[in-house]
N, C-alpha and C positions, 0 to 999 in steps of 0.2 A: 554352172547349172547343167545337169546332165537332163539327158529324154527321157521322161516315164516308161518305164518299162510295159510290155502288153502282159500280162499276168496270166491273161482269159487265153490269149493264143497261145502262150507257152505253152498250157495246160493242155488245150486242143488237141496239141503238136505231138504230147506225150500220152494221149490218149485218156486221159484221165475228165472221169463225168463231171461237167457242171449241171448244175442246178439252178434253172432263170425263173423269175418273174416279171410280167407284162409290167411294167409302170407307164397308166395311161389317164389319169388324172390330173396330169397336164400339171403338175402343181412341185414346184422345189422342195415346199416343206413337207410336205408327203412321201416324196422316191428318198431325201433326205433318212423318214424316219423309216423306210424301207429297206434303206441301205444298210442301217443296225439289225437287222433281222437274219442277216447269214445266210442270205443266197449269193452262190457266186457270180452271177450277171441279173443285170438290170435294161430291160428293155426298155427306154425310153422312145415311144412312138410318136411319130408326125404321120402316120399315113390316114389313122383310124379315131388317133385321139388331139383336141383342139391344141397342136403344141406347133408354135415357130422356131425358126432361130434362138430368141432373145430367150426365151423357154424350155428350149434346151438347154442353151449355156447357163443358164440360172441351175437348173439340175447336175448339168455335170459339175458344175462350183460347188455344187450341194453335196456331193457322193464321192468328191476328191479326197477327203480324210477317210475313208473306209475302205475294207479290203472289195467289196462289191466293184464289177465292173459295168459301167454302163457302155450298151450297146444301143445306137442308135439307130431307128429306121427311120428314114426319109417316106414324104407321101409318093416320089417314085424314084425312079435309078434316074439320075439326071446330071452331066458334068458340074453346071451351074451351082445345084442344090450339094450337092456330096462334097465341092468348092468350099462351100461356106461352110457346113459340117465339120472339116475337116480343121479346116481354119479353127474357130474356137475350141479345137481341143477334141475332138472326137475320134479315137483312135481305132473304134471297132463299129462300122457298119454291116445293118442286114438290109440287103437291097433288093425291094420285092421285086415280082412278077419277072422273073428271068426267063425264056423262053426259049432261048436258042443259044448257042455257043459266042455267037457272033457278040450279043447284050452282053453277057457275062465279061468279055475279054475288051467292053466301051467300058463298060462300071471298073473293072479292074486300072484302064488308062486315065481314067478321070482321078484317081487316089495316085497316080505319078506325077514324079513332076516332069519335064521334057531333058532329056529325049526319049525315057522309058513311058510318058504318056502326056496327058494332055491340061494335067491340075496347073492353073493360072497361080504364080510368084506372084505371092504378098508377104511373106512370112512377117516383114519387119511389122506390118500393122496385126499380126494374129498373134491368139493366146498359145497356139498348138507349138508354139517356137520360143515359149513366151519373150518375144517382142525382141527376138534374135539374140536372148540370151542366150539359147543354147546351140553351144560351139556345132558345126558341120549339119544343122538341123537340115539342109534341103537336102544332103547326099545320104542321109541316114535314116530321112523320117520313115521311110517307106517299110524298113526293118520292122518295126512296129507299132504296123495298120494291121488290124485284119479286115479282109474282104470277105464278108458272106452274103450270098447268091440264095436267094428264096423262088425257089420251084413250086410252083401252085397251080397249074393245069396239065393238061392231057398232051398237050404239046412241048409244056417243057421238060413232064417225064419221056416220051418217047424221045427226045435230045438229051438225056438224060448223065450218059456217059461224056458225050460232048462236051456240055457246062461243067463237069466233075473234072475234067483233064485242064480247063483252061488255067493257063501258068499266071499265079498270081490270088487264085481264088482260093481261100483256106479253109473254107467249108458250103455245105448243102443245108438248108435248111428248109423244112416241108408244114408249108399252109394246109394243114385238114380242110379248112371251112372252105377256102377257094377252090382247094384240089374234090372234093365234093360234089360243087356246084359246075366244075367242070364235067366232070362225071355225069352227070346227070340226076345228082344224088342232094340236090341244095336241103341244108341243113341239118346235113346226116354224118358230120364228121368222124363220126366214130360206125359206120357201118363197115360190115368183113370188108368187103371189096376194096374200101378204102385204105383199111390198114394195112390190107395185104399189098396194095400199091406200095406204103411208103416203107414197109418192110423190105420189099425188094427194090427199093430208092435209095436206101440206107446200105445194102449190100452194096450195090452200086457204088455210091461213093465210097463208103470204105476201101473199095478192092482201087480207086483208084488215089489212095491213101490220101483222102480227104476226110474232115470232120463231116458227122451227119448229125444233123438238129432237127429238132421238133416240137410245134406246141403240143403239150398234152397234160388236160387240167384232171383227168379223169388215174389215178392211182394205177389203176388195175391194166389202163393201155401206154401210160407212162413207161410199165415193169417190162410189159410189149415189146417197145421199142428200144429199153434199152438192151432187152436182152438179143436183139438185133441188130445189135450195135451202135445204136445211138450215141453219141459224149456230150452234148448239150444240148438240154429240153426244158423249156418252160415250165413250170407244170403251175401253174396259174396268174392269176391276174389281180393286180389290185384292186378295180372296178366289182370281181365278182366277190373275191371276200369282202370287201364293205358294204354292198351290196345283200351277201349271205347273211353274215354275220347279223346286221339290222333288222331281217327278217326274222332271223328266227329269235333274236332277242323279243324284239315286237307280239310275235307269236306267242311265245311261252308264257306274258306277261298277261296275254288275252286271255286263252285259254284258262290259265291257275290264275286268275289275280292273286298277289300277297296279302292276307291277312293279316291286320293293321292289330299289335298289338292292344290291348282294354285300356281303358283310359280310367285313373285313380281318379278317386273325390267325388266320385257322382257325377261328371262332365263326359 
């Protein structure tokens, strides 16, 4: 039994775009049917959306037959938590709120095992080995993890180049909504001053040949960023198309009701 290969890092690595969506619905058969839809990652979130452990692992058992890769966030960068992530299978972390070089290069040693960092030996009881089937897993696993480092305030852009250098971290990836409200700007994701931050966050990491990511649900600042270099961007959420989509179904039915064909026989 050989180690999954990371598809999503490879890709990174060779600069070529992915295309994510948020899966925050906390539900298997959902990211499941999400996963047939041909995005190349899949954000599975615990920071924002009701999902644990046992809820993740039910998703990524769910999205293991498809080319989709799930990417998971933890509710924060924490040894413990990124431990057990790691453990059932989870080969590509985004690990919010990074702030300083110093965070960047703990989240980095906590996805090692020792003596290159500080991830606690279970392998024989986790799926990510599955259950020590696979040959050399502790001295190899490390080859394919990706570590991504999400930047979302004014502190951890002006640290900027720092977290981007740290050895081990394989991409940037930039929170509009928090970077915003750092700002001073709360709920304004998409104003100039913002984009124009992560526009030059994105130079940033590139130049220090890192991946740069980003949410972006809106098409036209999506095009933005990538043509600033972005390689992997979200560009929505399952929460808002089910959400949309309901509405304006709903809508259209109010506004026009359909007219009910005439009924034969006098009735």
């Amino acid at each position: 039994m050989s180690l999954p290969q990371n598809t999503f890092k490879r890709a990174l690595a060779e600069g070529k775009p992915q295309f994510g969506l948020w899966a925050a619905l906390a539900d298997a058969y959902v990211t499941e049917l999400l996963a047939t839809a041909g995005f190349d990652w899949l954000l599975i979130d615990n920071e924002h959306a009701p999902n644990d452990v046992r809820s993740t692992l039910a998703q990524l058992q769910a999205v293991a037959a498809y080319a989709s890769h799930p990417v998971v966030r933890p509710v924060r960068s924490d040894s413990a938590l990124i431990k057990q992530l790691l453990d059932i299978g989870t080969q590509t972390l985004l690990l919010p709120m990074i702030d300083t070089a110093e965070q960047a290069a703990e989240a980095v040693a906590a996805t090692r095992y020792p003596p290159h960092g500080i991830r606690g030996v279970g392998s024989a009881l986790a799926r990510a080995s599955r259950w020590n089937r696979i040959p050399d897993y502790l001295s190899t696993a490390s080859q394919e993890l990706c570590v991504l480092v999400q930047v979302e305030t004014v502190q951890g852009m002006e640290n900027l180049p720092a977290i981007a250098n740290v050895q081990g971290v394989d991409g940037v990836f930039f929170g509009p909504a928090d970077l915003s409200a750092s700002m001073g700007l709360l709920g304004k994701p998409g104003d100039a001053s913002v984009r124009e931050a992560i526009r030059d966050g994105i130079r940033k990491v590139r130049e220090a040949g890192k991946a740069a990511g980003v949410l972006a649900p809106d098409p036209g600042i999506a095009a933005e960023y990538l043509a600033a270099g972005a390689t992997f961007v979200a560009v929505g959420t399952d929460t808002g198309l089910l959400s949309n989509a309901a509405a304006d179904l709903a809508t259209a039915y109010k506004k026009t009701p359909p007219t009910a064909p005439p009924t034969k026989g006098g009735y």
